[in-house]
Biopython code that builds the backbone (N, CA, C, O; Angstrom):
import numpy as np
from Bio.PDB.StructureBuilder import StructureBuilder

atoms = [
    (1, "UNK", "N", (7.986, 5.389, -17.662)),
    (1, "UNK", "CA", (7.181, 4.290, -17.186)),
    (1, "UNK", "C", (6.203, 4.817, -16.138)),
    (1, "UNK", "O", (6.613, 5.648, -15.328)),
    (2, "UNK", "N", (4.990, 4.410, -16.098)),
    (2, "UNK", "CA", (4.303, 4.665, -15.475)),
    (2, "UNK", "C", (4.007, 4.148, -13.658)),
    (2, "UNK", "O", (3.893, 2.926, -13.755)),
    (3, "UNK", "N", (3.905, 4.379, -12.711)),
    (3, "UNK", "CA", (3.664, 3.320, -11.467)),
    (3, "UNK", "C", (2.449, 4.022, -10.438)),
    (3, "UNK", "O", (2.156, 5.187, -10.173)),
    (4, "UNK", "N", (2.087, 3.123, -10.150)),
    (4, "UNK", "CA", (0.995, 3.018, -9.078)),
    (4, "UNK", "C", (1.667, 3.379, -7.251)),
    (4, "UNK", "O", (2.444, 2.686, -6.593)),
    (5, "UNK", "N", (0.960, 4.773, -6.852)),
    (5, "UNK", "CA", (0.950, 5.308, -5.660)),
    (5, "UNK", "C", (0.556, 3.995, -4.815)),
    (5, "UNK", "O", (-0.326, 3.287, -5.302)),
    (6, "UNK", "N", (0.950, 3.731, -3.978)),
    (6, "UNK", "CA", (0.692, 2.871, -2.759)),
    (6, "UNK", "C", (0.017, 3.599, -1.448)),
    (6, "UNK", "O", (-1.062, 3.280, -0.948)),
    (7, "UNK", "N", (0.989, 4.763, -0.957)),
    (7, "UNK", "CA", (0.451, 5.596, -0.115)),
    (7, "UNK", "C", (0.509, 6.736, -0.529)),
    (7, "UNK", "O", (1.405, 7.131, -1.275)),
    (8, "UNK", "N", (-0.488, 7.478, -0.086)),
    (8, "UNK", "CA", (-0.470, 9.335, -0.219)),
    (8, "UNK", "C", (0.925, 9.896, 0.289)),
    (8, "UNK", "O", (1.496, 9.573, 1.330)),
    (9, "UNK", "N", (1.364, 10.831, -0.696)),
    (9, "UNK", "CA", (2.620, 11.201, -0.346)),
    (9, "UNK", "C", (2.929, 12.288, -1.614)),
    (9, "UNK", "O", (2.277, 12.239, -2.657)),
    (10, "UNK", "N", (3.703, 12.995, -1.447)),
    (10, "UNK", "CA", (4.312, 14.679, -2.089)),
    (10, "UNK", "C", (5.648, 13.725, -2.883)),
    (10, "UNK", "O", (6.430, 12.967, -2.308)),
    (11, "UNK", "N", (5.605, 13.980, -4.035)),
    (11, "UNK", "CA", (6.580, 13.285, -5.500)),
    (11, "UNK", "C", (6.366, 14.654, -6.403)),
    (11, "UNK", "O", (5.436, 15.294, -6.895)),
    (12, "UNK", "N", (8.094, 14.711, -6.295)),
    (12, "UNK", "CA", (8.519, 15.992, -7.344)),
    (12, "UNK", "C", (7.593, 17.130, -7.108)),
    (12, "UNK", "O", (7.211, 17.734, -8.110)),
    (13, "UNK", "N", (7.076, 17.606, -5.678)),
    (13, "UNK", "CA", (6.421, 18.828, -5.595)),
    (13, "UNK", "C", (5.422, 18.981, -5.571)),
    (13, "UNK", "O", (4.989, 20.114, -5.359)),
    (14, "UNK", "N", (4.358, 17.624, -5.833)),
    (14, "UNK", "CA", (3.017, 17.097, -6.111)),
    (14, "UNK", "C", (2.326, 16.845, -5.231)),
    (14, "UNK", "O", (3.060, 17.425, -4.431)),
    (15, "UNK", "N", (1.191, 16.330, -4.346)),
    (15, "UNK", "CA", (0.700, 15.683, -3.573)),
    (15, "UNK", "C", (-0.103, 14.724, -4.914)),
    (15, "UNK", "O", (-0.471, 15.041, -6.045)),
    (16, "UNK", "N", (-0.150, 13.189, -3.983)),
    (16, "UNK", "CA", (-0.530, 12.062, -4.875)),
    (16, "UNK", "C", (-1.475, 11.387, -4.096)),
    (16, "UNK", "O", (-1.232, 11.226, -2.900)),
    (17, "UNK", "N", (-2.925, 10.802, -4.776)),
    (17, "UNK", "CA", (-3.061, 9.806, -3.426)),
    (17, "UNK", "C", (-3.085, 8.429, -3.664)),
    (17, "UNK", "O", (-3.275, 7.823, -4.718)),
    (18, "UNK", "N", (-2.967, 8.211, -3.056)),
    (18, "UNK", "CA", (-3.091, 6.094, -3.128)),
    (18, "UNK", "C", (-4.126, 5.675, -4.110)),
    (18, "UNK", "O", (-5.320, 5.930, -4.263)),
    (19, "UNK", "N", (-3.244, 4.942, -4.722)),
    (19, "UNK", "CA", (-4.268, 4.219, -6.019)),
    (19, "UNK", "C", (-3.833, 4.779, -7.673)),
    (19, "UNK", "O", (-3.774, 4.096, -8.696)),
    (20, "UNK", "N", (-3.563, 6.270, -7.501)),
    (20, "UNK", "CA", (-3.355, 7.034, -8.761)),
    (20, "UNK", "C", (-2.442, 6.018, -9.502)),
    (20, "UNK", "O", (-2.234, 4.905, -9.019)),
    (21, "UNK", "N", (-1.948, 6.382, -10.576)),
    (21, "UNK", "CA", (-1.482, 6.423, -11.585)),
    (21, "UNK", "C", (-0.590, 7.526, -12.284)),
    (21, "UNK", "O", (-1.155, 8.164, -13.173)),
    (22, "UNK", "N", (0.636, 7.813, -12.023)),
    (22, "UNK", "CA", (1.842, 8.988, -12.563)),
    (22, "UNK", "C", (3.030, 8.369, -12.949)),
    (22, "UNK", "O", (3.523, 7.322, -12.528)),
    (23, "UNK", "N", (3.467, 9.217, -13.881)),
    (23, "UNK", "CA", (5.182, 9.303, -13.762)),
    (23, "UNK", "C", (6.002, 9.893, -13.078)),
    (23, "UNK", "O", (5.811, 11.087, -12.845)),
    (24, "UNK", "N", (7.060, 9.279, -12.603)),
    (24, "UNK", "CA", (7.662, 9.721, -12.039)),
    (24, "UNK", "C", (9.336, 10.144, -12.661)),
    (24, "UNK", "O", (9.602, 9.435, -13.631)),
    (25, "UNK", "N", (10.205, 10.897, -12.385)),
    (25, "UNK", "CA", (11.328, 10.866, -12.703)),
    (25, "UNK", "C", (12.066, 9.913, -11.913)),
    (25, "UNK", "O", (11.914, 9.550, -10.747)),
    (26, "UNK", "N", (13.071, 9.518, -12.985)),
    (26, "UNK", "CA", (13.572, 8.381, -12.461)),
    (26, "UNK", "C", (14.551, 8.732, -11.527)),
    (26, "UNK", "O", (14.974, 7.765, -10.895)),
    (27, "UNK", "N", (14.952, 9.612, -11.296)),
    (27, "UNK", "CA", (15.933, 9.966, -9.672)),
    (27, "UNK", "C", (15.227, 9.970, -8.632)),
    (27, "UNK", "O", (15.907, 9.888, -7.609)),
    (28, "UNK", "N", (14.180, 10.031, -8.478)),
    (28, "UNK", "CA", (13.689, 9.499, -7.420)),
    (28, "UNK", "C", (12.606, 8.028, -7.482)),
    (28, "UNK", "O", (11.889, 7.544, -6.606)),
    (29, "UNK", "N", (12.794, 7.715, -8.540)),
    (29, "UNK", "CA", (12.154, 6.258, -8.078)),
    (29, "UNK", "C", (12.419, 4.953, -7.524)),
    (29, "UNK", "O", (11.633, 4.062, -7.202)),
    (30, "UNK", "N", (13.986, 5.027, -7.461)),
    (30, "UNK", "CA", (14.723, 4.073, -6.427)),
    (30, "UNK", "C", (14.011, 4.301, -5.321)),
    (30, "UNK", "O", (13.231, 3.490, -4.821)),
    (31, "UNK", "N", (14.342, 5.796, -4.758)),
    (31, "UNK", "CA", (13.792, 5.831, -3.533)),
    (31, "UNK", "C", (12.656, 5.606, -2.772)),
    (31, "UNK", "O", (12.501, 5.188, -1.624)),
    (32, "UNK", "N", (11.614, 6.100, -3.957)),
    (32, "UNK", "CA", (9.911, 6.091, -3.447)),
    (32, "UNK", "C", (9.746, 4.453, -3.458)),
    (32, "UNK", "O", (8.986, 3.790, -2.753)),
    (33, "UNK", "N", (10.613, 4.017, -4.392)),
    (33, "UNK", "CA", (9.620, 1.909, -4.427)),
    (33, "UNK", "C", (10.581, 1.544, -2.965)),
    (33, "UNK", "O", (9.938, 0.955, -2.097)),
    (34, "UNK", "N", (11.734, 1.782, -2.708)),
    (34, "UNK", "CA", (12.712, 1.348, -1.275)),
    (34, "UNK", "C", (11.866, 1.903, -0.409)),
    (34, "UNK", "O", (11.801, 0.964, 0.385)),
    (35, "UNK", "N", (10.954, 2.975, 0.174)),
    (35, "UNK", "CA", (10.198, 3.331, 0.954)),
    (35, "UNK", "C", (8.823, 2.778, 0.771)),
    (35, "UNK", "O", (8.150, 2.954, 1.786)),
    (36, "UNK", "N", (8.276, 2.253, -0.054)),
    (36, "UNK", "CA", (7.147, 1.114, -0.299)),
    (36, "UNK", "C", (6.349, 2.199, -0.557)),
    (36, "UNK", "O", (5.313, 2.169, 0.107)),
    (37, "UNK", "N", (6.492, 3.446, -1.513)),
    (37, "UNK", "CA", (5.511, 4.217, -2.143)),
    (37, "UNK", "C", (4.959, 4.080, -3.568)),
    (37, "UNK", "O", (3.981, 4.749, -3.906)),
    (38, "UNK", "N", (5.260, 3.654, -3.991)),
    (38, "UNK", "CA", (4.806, 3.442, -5.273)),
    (38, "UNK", "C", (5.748, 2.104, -5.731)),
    (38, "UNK", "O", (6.794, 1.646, -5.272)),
    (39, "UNK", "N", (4.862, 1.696, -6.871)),
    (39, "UNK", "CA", (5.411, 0.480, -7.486)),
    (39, "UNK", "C", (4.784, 0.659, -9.029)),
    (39, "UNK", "O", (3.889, 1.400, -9.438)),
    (40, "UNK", "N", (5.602, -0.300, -9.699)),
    (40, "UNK", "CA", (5.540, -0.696, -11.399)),
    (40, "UNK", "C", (3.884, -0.549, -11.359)),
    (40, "UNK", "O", (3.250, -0.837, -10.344)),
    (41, "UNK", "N", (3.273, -0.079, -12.546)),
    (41, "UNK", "CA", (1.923, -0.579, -13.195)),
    (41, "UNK", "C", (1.728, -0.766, -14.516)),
    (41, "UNK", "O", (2.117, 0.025, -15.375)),
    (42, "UNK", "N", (1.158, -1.753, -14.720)),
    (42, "UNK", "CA", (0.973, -2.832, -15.936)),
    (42, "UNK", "C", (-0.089, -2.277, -16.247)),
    (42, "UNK", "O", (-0.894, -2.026, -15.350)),
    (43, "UNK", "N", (-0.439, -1.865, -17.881)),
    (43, "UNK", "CA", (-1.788, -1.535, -18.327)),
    (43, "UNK", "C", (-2.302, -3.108, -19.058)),
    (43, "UNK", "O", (-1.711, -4.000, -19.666)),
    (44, "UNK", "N", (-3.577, -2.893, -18.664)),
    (44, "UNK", "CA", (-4.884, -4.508, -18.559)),
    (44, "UNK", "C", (-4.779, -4.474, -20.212)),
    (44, "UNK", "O", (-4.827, -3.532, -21.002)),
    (45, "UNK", "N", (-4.648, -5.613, -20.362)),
    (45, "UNK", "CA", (-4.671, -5.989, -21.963)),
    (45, "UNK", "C", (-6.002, -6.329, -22.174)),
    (45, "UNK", "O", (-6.682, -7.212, -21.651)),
    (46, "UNK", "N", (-6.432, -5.017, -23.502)),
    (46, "UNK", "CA", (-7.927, -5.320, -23.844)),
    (46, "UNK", "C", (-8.498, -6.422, -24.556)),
    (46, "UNK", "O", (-7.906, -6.613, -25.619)),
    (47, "UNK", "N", (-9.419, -7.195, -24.347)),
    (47, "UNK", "CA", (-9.800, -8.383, -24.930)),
    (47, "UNK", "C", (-10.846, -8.136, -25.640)),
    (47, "UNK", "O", (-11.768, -7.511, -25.115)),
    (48, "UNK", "N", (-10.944, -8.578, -27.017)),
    (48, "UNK", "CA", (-12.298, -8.468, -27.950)),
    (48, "UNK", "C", (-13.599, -10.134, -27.330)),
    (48, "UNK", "O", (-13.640, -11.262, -27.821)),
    (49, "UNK", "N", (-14.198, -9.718, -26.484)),
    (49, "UNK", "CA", (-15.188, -10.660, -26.230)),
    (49, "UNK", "C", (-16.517, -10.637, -26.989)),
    (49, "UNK", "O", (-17.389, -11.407, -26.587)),
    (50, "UNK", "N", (-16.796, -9.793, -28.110)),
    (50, "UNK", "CA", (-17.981, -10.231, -28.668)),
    (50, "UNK", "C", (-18.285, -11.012, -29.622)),
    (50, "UNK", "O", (-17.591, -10.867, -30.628)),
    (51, "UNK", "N", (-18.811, -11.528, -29.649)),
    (51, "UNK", "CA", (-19.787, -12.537, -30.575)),
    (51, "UNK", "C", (-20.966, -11.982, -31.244)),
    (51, "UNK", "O", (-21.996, -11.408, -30.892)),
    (52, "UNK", "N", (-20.437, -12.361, -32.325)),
    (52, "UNK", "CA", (-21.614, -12.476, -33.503)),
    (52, "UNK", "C", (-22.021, -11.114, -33.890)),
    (52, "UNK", "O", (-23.151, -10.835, -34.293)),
    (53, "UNK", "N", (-20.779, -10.044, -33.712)),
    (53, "UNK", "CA", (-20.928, -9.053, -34.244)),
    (53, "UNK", "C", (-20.036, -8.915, -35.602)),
    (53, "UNK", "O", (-19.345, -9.736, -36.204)),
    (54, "UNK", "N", (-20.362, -7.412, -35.861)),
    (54, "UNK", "CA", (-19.031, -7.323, -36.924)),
    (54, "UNK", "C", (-17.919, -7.198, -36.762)),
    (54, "UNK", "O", (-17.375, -7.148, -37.865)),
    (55, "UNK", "N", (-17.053, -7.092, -35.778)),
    (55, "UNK", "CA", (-16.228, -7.158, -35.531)),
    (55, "UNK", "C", (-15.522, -8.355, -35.024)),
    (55, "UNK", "O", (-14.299, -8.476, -34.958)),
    (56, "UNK", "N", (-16.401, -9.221, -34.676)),
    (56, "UNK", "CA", (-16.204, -10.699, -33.962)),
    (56, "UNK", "C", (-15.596, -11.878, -34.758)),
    (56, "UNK", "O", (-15.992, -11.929, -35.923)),
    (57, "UNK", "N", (-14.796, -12.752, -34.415)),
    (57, "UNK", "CA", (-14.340, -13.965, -35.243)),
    (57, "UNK", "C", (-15.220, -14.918, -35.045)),
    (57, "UNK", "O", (-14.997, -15.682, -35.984)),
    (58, "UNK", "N", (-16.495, -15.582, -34.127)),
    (58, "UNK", "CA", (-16.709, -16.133, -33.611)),
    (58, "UNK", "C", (-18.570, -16.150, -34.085)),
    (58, "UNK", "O", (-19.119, -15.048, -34.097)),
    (59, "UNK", "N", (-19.331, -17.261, -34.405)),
    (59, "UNK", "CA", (-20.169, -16.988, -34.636)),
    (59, "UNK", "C", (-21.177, -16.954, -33.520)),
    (59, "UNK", "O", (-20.725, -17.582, -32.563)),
    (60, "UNK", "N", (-22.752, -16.303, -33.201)),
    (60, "UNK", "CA", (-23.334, -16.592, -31.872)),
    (60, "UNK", "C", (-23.799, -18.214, -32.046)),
    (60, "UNK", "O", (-23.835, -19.025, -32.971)),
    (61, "UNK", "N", (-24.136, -18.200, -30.586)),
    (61, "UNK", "CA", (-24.544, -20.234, -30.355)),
    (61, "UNK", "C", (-26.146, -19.955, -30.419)),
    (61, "UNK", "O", (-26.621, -18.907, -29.981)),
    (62, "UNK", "N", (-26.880, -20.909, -30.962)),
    (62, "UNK", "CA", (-28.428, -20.522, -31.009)),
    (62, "UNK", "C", (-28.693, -21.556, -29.651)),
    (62, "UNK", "O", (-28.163, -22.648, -29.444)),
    (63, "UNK", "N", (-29.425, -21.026, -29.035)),
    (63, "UNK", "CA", (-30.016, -21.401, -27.920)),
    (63, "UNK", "C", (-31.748, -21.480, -28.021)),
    (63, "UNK", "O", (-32.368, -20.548, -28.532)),
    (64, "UNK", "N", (-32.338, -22.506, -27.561)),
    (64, "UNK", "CA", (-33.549, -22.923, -27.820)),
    (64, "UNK", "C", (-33.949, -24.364, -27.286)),
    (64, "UNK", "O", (-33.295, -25.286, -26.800)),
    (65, "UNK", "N", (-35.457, -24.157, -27.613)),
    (65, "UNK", "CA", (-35.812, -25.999, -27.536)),
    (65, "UNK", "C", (-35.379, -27.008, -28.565)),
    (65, "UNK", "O", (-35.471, -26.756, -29.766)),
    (66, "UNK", "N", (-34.894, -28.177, -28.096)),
    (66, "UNK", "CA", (-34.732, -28.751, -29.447)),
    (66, "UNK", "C", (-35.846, -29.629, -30.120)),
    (66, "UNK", "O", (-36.879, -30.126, -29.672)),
    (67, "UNK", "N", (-35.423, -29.635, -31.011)),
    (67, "UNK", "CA", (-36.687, -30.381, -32.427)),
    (67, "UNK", "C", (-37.462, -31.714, -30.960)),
    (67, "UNK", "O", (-37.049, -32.319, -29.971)),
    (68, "UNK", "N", (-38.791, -31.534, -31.762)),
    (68, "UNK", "CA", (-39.128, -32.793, -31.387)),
    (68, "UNK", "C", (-39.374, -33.544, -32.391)),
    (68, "UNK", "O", (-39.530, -33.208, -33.565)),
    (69, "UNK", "N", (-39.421, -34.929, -31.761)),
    (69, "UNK", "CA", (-38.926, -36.317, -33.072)),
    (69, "UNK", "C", (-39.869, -37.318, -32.858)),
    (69, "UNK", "O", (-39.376, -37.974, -31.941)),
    (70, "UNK", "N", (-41.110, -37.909, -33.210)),
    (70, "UNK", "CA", (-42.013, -38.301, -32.784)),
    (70, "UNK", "C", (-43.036, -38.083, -33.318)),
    (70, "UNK", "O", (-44.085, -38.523, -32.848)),
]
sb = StructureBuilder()
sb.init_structure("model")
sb.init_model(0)
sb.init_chain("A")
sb.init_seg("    ")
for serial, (resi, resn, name, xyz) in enumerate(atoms, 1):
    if name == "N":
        sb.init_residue(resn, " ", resi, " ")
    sb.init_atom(name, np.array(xyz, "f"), 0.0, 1.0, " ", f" {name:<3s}", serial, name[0])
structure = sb.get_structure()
């Protein structure tokens, strides 16, 4: 599992800095999250937001003036 450095700090022989992203072995990860060094990280679930491509479910919205009636 992967977790997020909190503070700069030496893990398994390493220097790390705040923010990264590593694995760690799990004999020491009781310890580093009980000392508030690192914690769990969740990878961002990718979202398909386009429109009106080929890949898209969604058709584009036409935007414009509307008809005149008169």
């Amino acid at each position: 599992m992967k977790y997020k450095v909190l503070k700069s700090c030496r893990i398994d022989g390493a220097s790390h800095n705040a923010g990264s992203v590593i694995d760690v072995s799990e004999s020491s990860v009781k310890d580093l999250m009980a000392m508030g060094r690192i914690v769990p990280h969740d990878e961002p679930v990718v979202e398909n937001r386009s429109v009106g491509l080929e890949d898209s479910d969604e058709a584009p919205k036409k935007r414009g003036r509307p008809p005149k009636h008169g």
